[in-house]
C-alpha positions in Angstrom: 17.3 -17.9 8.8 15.9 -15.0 10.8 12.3 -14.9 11.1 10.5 -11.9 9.8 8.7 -9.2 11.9 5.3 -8.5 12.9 3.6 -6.1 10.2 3.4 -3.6 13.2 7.3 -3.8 14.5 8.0 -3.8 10.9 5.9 -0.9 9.7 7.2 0.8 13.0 10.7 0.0 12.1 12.9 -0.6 9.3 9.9 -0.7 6.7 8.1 2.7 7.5 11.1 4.5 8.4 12.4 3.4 4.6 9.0 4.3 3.2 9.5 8.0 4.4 12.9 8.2 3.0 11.9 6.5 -0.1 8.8 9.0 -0.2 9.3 10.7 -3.3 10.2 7.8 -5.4 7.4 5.8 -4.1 4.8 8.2 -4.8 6.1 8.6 -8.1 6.0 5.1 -9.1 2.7 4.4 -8.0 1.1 7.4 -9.4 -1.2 5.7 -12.1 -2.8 4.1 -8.8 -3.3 7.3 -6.9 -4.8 8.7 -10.2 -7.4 5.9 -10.4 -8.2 7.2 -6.9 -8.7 10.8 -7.3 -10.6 10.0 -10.1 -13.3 8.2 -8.1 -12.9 10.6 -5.1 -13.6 13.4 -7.6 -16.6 11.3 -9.1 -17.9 10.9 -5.7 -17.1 14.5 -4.1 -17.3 13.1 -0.6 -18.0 15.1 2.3 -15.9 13.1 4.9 -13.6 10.3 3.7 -11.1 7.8 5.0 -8.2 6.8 3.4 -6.7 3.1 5.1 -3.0 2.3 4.9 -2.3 6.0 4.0 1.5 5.3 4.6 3.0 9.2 4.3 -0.2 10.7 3.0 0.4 10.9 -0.8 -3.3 9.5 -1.9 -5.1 11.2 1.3 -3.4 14.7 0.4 -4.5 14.3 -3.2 -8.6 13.3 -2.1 -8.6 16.6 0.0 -7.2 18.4 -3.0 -10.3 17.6 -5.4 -12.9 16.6 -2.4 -13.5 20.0 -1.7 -12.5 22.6 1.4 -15.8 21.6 3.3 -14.9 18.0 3.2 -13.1 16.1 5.8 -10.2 14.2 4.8 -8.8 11.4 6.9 -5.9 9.1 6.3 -5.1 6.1 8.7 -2.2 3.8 8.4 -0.2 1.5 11.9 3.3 3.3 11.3 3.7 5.7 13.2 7.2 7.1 11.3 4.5 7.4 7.7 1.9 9.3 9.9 4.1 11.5 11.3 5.3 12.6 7.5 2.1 12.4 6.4 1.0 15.0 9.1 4.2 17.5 8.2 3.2 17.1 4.3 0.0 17.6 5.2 1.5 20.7 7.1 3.9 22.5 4.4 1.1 22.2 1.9 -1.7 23.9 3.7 -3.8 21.0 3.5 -7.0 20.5 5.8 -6.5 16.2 5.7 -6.2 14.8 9.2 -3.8 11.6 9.9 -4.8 9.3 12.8 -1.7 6.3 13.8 -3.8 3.5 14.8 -5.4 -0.2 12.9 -8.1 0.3 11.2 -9.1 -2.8 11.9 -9.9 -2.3 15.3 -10.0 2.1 15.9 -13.0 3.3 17.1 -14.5 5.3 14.2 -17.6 7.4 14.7 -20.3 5.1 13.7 -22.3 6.2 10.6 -19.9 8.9 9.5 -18.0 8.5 6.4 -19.3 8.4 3.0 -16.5 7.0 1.3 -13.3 4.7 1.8 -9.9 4.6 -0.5 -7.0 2.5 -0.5 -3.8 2.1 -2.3 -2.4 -1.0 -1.5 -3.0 -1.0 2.2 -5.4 -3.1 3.7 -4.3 -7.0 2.1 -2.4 -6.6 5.4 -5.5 -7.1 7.7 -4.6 -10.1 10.4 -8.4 -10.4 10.3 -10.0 -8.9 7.4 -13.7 -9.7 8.3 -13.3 -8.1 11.2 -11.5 -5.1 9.8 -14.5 -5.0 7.1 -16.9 -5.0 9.4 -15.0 -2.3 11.6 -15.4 0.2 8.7 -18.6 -0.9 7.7 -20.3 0.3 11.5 -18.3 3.4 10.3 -20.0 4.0 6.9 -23.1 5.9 6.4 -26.0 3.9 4.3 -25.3 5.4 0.9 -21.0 5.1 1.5 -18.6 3.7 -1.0 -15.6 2.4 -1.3 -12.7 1.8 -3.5 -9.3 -0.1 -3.2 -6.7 -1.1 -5.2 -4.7 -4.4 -3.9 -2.0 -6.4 -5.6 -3.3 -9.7 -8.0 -0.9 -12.8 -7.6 2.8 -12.9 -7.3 2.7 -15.2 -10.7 1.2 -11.9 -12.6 3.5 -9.1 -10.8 7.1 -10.7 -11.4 8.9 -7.6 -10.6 8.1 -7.4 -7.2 9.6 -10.7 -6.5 12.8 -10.4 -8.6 14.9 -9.3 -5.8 13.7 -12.1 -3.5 14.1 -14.6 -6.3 18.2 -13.6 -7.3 19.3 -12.8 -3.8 18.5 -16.5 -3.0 22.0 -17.4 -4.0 23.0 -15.1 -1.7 21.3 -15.2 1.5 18.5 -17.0 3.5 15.2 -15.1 3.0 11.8 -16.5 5.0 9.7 -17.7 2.7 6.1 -16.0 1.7 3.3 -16.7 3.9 -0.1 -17.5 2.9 -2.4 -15.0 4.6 -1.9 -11.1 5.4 0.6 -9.5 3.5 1.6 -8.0 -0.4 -0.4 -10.5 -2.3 -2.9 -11.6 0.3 -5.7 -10.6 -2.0 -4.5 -12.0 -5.1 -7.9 -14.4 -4.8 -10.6 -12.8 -6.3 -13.2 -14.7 -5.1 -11.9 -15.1 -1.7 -11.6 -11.3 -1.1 -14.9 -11.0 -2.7 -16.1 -13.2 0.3 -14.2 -11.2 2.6 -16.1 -7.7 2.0 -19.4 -9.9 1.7 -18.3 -11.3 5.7 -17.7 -8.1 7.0 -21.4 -6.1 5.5 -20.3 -5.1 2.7 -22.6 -5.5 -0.6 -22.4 -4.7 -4.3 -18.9 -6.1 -4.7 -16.9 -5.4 -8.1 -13.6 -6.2 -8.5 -12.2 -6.1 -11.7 -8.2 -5.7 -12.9 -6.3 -3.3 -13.2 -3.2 -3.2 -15.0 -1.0 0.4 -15.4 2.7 0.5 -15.9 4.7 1.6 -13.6 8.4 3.9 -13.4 11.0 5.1 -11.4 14.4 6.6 -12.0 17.1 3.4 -13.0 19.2 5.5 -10.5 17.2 4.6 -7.4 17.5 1.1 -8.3 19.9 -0.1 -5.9 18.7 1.8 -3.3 15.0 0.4 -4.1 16.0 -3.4 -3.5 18.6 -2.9 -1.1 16.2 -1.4 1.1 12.8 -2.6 0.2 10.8 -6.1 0.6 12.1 -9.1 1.9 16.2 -8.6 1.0 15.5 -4.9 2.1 14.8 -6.3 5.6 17.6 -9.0 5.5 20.4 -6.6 4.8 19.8 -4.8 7.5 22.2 -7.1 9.2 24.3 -8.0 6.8 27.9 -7.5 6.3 29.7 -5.1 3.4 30.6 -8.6 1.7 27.4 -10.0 2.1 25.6 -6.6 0.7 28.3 -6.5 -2.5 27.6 -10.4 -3.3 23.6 -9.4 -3.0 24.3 -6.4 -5.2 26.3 -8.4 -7.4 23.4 -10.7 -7.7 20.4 -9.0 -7.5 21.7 -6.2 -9.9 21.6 -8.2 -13.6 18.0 -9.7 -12.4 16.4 -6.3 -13.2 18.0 -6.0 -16.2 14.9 -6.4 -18.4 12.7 -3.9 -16.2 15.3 -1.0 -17.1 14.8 1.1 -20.6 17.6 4.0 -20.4 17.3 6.1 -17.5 13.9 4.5 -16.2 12.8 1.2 -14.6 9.5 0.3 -15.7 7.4 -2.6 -14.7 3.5 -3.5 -15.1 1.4 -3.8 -12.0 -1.1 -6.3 -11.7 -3.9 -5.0 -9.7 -7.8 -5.3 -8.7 -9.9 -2.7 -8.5 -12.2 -3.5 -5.7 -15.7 -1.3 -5.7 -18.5 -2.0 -3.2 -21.3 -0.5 -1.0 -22.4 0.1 2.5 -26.1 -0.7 1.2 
């Protein structure tokens, strides 16, 4: 069994440089999040915002479409592959949004600066979230906000581990760690704790359940690429990649209606305040 990457070499590697190929299809899929977004960021018409785990730019592009042209608009994200697309989308489409490839966790922000913080599924991967709370709280102005959307348990979002789950048959996958990672948020009360450690007060989470889609054509290509077996055929042989196919394939079978998969995500919501 091969042990699995850093979040870093990963998101530096074979995970962000399938991200930016998978771009389109990803940003489709989780639109109903980004929407949830935008419709704070346009509640909230910050003047300048940062947007953690921006991956290749899709939610910080669409804040700086409704925040205004006198706002600044700044995604950050480790991958430096996703920052570098984010920064030619942000390019092509004229956009003012600015990308910085660092952790958020530990970059020096200007102290006192931003009025409000998104997410989209990018920051349960925190090796020390307090930490990282309290490195964007000595970045927040008084009267900031934020909002985050993070996965809820494995248990409630089956279709994220279905691959994992058939390919066992197939191949050795490590096993799911406790701590950072997809689902390291799942506890309510414990990530409520977690904002409350790092200054953070008003804390609301609440769920937040969309449904989610994708063309059934990218399939394959989604779970052959993606997540744990994504990472483990990498290596593998043609057999090896048939027999996972072969396996993994009829798992799914219950997620695809005609020419779409579709799956419910199981999300919180996570709203608090700098004061």
């Amino acid at each position: 069994m091969t042990a699995a990457p850093s979040p870093i070499d990963a998101w530096n590697g074979h995970s962000g440089c399938t991200w930016v190929d998978l771009q389109p299809v990803l940003d489709a899929m989780f639109l109903p999040l980004k929407e949830v977004l935008v419709d704070a960021v346009r509640a909230r018409r910050p003047h300048r915002l940062l947007d953690i785990g921006c991956g290749t730019g899709d939610t910080t592009l669409a804040a700086a479409r409704v925040s205004g042209k006198d706002a600044d608009c700044v995604g950050v994200d480790i991958s430096r592959p996703m920052t570098d697309a984010a920064i030619e989308r942000a390019r092509r489409e004229g956009s003012s949004a600015r990308f910085i490839c660092d952790n958020a966790q530990t970059h020096a922000f200007e102290p006192d600066s931003i009025d409000m913080f998104i997410s989209r599924l990018g920051v349960m991967f925190f090796e020390q979230p307090v930490a990282a709370f309290a490195n964007l709280r000595r970045a927040a102005r008084n009267d900031a906000t934020l909002c985050f959307i993070v996965w809820r348990s494995a248990e409630e979002n089956p279709y994220m581990t279905t691959a994992e789950r058939a390919a066992a048959s197939v191949i050795d996958l490590p096993a799911r760690q406790p701590g950072p990672g997809q689902f390291g948020f799942a506890d309510r009360m414990r990530t409520a704790s977690l904002l409350t450690d790092g200054g953070w007060s008003h804390v609301d989470i609440q769920p937040l359940d969309v449904s989610c889609a994708y063309p059934g054509s990218e399939l394959v290509n989604y779970f052959t690429r993606l997540g744990p077996v994504g990472v483990a055929l990498q290596q593998a042989d043609a057999s090896t990649r048939e027999r996972v196919i072969a396996a993994v394939r009829p798992a799914f079978d219950a997620y695809v209606h005609g020419d779409e998969v579709r799956f419910d995500a199981a999300c919180w919501l996570i709203r608090a305040r700098a004061s």
